[in-house]
Structures are given as structure tokens and as C-alpha cells.
N, C-alpha and C positions, 0 to 999 in steps of 0.2 A: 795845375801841378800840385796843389795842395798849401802853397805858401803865397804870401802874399809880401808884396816889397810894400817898406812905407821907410819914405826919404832914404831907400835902398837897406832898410833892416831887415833881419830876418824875423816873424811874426811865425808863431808855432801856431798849429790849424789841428784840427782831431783827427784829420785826415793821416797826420803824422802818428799818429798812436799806433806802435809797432801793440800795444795788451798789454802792457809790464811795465805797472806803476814806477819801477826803481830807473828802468831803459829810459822810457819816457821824462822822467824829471832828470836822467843825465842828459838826455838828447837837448832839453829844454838850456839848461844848463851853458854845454856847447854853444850852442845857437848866442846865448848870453856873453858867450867870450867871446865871439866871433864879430857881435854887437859894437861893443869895447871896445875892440880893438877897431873897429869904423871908426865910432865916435873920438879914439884917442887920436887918428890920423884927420879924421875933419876940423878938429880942434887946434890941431898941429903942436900934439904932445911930444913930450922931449923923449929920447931915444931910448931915457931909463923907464918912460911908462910902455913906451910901447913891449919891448923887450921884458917887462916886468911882465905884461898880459899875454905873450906871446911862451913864455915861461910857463905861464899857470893854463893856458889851453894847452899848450904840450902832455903838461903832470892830467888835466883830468881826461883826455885824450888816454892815457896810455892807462890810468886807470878803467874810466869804461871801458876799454877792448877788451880786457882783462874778461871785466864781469860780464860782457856781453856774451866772451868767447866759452866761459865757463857756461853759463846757461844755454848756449850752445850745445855743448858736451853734453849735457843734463837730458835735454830735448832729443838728442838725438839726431840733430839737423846733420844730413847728408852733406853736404855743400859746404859744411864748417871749415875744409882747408883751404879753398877757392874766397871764402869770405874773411878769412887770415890773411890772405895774399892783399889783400887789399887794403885790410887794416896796416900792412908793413908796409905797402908801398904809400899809402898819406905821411904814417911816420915819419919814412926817409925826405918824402917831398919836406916835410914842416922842420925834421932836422936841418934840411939844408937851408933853406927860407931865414931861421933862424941864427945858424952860424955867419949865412952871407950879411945878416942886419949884426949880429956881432962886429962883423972883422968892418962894415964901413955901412954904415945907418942909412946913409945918402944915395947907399945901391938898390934899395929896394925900389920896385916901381908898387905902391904900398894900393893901390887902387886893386892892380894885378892881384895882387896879395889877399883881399878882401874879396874881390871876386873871386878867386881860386877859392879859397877854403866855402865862403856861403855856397857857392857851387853844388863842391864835392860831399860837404855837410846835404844839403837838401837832396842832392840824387842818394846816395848814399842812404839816406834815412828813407825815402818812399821808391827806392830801387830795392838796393840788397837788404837792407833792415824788414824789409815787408816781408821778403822769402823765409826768414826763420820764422814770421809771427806766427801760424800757424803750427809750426811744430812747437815755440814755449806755449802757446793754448793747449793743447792734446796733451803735454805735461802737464799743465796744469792739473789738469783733470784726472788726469793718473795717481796723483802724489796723493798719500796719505795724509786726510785730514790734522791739523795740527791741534 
């Protein structure tokens, strides 16, 4: 599938290279907070770290879709509203995920939790992320030299 588990991490492979150094180093990113938040539940971090990591994948979560979705736009990618739908429904999933470890920490079943997002992260990334790579290449090439 292009990923590799070790002690259940997520390990970025080149297989995962949607072509866009900036995509790539958020993807990589991601993957890094998704990491975190493993290791703060194997460690059996207190409710403020987890909830503190589960924060800051939220914040860089909504900003990649942002950038992703704008080069998107750029590119030309057909498929750009279908690949929004999906960005809003992880959203809403992680909003809720989030408020449920809010209102009672002891409700999450945090393994679920971990496997949900590495999941949705790695389809996501060599599922739909592959479909646009092709149209930001062929921009690529189009745009005037800088």
C-alpha cells in the first residue's frame, strides 16, 4: 500500500509523493501528529497532552486543505468538489472525536481513534491525493518561469 507500520507508526514511503514539495512536507507533517498522538496514548499521557495534539492536528488539518484546495483551483482538477466533500466530512468526524474527549477524556476508545485517522490519512493520501497529482504536474509546467 506504500506505507509501512513500525510498532504501528505511520512511516512516509515516496510512494506517498503526491510531486509538491510544500503537499508532501504537510502530508509528512500529519502523519507526525497522528504519530503523537499514538505515542501520547501508549504512554498514557494526561488528557491535556492529548487534547493539546489533537488541537494542533485539527489547526494543521484545516490549514492543508486550505492549500491543498487552492492548488486545486490553480490546477484545474476536475474532481475538486467531490475531494472537498471529503475534506469536510474528516473535519466533522475529528470535530466530533474531539469535543467527545472534551466533554469526558475516559469516552474515547483512543486505539479507534488512532486507527481512524492513520487509516483515513494513508487512503486518503494514495487514494484521492494521487488523483489531483497529475493535474498540479501539468500546472506545473504551464506556469511561467519565476
Amino acid at each position: 500500500m506504500g506505507i509501512r507500520m513500525v510498532q504501528s507508526l505511520l512511516t512516509w514511503t515516496d510512494k506517498m509523493s503526491v510531486g509538491v514539495e510544500t503537499l508532501d512536507a504537510d502530508h509528512k507533517k500529519l502523519m507526525g501528529f497522528v504519530n503523537e498522538l499514538h505515542a501520547a496514548v501508549k504512554t498514557r499521557a494526561g488528557a491535556e497532552t492529548v487534547g493539546r495534539i489533537l488541537d494542533e492536528l485539527i489547526a494543521y488539518t484545516e490549514y492543508h486543505f486550505e492549500v491543498e484546495e487552492q492548488l486545486q483551483k490553480l490546477a484545474r482538477f476536475p474532481d475538486r468538489a467531490a475531494h472537498r466533500e471529503k475534506h469536510e466530512a474528516l473535519k466533522a468526524k475529528v470535530y466530533q472525536l474531539r469535543d467527545t474527549f472534551r466533554a469526558d477524556p475516559e469516552s474515547l476508545n483512543n486505539v479507534k481513534v488512532f486507527d481512524f485517522l492513520s487509516d483515513w490519512l494513508v487512503r486518503h493520501i494514495l487514494g484521492d491525493d494521487m488523483k489531483y497529482a497529475p493535474y498540479l504536474a501539468k500546472a506545473a509546467n504551464r506556469a511561467p518561469p519565476a
